[in-house]
C-alpha positions as CSV (number, residue, x, y, z in Angstrom):
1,X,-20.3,11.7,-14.3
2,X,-20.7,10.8,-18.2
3,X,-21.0,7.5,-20.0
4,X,-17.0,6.8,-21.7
5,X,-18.8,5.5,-24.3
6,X,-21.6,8.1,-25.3
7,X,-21.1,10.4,-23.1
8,X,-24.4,11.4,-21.7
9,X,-24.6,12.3,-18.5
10,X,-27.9,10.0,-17.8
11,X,-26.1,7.9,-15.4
12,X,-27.7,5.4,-12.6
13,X,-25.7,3.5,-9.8
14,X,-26.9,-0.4,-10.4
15,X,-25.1,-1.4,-7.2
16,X,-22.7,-0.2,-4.0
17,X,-20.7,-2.0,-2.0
18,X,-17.9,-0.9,0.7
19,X,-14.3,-2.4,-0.6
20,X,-10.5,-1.8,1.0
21,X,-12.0,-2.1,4.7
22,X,-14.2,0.7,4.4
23,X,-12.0,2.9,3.3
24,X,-13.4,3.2,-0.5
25,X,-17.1,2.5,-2.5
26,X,-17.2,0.6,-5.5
27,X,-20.2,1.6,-7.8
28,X,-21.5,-0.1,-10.6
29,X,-23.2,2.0,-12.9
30,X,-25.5,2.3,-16.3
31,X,-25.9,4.5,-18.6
32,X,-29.4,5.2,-19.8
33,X,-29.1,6.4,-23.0
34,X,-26.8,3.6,-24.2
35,X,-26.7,0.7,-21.8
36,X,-23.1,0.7,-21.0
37,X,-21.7,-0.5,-18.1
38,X,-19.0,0.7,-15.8
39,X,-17.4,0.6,-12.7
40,X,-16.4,3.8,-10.2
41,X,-14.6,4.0,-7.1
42,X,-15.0,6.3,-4.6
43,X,-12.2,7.6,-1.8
44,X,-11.8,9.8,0.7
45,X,-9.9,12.7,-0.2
46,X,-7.2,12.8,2.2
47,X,-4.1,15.9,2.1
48,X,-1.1,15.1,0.4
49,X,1.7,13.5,2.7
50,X,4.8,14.7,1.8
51,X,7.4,11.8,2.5
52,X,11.1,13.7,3.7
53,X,13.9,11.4,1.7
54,X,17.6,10.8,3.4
55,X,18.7,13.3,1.2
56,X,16.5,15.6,2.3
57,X,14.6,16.5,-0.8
58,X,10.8,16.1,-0.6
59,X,8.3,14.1,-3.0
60,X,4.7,13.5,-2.8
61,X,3.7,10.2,-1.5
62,X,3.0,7.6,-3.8
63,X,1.0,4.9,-3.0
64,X,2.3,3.0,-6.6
65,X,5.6,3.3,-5.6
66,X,5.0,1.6,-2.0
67,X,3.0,-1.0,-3.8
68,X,6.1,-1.8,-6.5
69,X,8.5,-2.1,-3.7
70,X,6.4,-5.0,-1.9
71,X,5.9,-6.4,-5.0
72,X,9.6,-6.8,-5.6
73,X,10.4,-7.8,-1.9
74,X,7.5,-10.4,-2.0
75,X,8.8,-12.0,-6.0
76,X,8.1,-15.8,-5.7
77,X,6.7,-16.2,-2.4
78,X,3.1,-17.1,-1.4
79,X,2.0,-13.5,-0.2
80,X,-1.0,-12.6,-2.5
81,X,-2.2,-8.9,-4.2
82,X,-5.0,-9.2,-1.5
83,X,-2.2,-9.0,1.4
84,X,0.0,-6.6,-0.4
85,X,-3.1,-4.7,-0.5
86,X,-3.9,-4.5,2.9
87,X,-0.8,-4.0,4.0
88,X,-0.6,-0.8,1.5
89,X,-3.4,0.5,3.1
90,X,-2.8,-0.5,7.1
91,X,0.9,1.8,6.3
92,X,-1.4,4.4,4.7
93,X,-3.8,4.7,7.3
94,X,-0.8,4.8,9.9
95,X,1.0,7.4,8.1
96,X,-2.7,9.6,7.8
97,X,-3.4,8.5,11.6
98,X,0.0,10.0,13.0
99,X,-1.6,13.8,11.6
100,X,1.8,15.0,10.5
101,X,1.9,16.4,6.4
102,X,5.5,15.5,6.0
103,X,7.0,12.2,7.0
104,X,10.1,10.6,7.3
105,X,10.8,8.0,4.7
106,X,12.7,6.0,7.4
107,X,9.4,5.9,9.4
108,X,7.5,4.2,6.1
109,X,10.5,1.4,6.4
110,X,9.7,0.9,9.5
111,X,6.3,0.4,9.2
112,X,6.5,-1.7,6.0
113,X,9.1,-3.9,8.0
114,X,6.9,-4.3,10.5
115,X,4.0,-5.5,8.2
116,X,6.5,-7.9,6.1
117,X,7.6,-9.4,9.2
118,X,4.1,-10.7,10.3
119,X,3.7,-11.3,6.8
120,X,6.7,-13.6,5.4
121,X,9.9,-14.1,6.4
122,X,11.5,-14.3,3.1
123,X,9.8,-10.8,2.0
124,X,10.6,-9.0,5.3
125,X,14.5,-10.1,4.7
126,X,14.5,-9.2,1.0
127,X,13.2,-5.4,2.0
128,X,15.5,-5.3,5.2
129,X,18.3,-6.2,3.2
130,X,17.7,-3.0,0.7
131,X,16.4,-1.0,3.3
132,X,19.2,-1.3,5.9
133,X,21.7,-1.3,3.0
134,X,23.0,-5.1,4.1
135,X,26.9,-4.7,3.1
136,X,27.6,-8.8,4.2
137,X,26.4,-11.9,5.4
138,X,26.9,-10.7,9.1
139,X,24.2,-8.3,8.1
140,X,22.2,-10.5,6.9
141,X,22.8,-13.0,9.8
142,X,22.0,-10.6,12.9
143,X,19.0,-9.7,11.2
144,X,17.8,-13.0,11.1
145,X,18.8,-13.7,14.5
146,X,16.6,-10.5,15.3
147,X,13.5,-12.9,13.3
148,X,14.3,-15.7,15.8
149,X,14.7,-13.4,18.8
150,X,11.2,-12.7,18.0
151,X,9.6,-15.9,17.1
152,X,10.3,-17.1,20.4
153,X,8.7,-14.1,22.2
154,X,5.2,-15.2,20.6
């Protein structure tokens, strides 16, 4: 590790702390030589998941792009960075915890609907509604019948 400002490798660690359950450490460093501050996280390096598209072509898994499409399915509701973050990383661990090195991208929809659903309606309509390719309101009607359906059983 080297200072980004002076580049000496004379580096401390000021302070550690766990951060995304567990799953990462954040370390605050110092550089001796100049006094500079900084900040480092450390993560588990896990093999690459391969995600299997409907097309069949294959792409790396990319946690960014997972995080973009919440983002957009969560626009203008109350649902916070904090969730979204903990939702990115409850569908990362699932897809790490099933021990297969290619995965379906239909299985990721399913598992991000089923995290938007405990999360907010509004959201987990929004992503159905690209995700299931919702052609008219019928669609869009039996799937919120489905949310009902649901509501009652808890």
């Amino acid at each position: 590790m080297k200072c980004g400002q002076c580049q000496s490798d004379d580096i401390k660690v000021i302070e550690s702390r766990d951060v995304a359950d567990g799953q990462a450490i954040r370390r605050r460093r110092m550089c001796n030589a100049c006094g500079a501050r900084f900040t480092t996280y450390e993560r588990l390096e896990r093999p690459q998941l391969i995600v299997i598209k409907n097309d069949g072509t294959r792409e790396l898994f990319n946690r960014s792009k997972l995080m973009a499409g919440l983002y957009r399915a969560c626009d203008k509701t109350p649902v916070t960075s904090l969730q979204l973050d903990k939702v990115v990383n409850q569908i990362e661990q699932d897809l790490y915890d099933c021990s297969e090195p290619e995965i379906k991208s239909n299985k990721i929809g399913e598992l991000v609907m089923d995290q938007l659903a405990a999360l907010n309606d509004v959201a987990y309509v929004r992503f159905a509604s690209v995700y299931r390719r919702f052609k008219d309101i019928a669609s869009f009607e039996k799937e919120l019948n489905h949310i009902r359906q649901q509501r009652l059983k808890n």
